[in-house]
C-alpha positions in Angstrom: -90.7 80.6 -36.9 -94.3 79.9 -38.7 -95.0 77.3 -40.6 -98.1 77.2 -42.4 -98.6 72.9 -43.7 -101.4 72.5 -46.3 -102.6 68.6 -46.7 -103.5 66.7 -49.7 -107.1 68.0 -49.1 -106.3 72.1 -49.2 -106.2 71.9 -45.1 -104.1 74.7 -43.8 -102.7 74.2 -40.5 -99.8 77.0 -38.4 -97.1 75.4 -36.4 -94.3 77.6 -34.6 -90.9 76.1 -34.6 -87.3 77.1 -33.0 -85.4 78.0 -35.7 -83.2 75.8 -34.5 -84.9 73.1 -35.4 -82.8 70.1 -37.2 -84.6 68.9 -40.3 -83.5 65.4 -41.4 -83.1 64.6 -45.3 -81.1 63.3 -48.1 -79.0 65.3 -50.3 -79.2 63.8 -53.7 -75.6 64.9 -55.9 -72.8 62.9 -57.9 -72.3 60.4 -55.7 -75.6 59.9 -54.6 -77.7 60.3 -51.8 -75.9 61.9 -48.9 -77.5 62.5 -45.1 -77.8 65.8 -43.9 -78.6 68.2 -41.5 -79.9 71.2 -42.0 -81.0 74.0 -39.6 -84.8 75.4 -40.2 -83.7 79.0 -39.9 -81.6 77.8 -43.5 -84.3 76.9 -45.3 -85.7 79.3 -47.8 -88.3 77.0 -49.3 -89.3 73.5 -48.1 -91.1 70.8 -49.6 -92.0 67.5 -48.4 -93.4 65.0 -50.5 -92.4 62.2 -48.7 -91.7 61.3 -45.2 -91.5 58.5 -42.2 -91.9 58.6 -38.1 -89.2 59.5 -36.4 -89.2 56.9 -33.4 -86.5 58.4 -30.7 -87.1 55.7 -27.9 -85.5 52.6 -29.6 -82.7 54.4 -31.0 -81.1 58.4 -30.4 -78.8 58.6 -33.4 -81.5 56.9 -35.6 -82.6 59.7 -38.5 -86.0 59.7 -40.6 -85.5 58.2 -43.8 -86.8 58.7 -46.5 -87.1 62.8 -46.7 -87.0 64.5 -49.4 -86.0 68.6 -48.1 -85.3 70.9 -50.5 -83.1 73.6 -50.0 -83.2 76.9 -52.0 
């Protein structure tokens, strides 16, 4: 899968990505925020406007927060 990232400054920049790629966010409802994953390949439309390093070696179930993912 492509995806095309354009930067504050109108730089365009192509990535390819498994589908199966997890993406990391909070689902805002009712109750509030909830985690969740959600596959890349589900994504119609995706829009980050905030985000944090993932860091992997000090802690495996650790997820990036905050994200703000859409899903359409």
């Amino acid at each position: 899968m492509e995806v095309e990232v354009t930067t504050k400054s109108n730089t365009k920049t192509s990535y390819l990505l498994d589908p199966k790629t997890p993406v990391y966010c909070d689902a805002i409802d009712s109750a509030g925020p909830q985690e969740k994953t959600v596959p890349l390949s589900a994504v119609n439309t995706l829009t980050i406007e905030a985000w944090t390093f993932r860091d992997t070696s000090k802690d495996k179930d650790k997820k990036c927060s905050p994200c703000d993912a859409k899903k359409d």
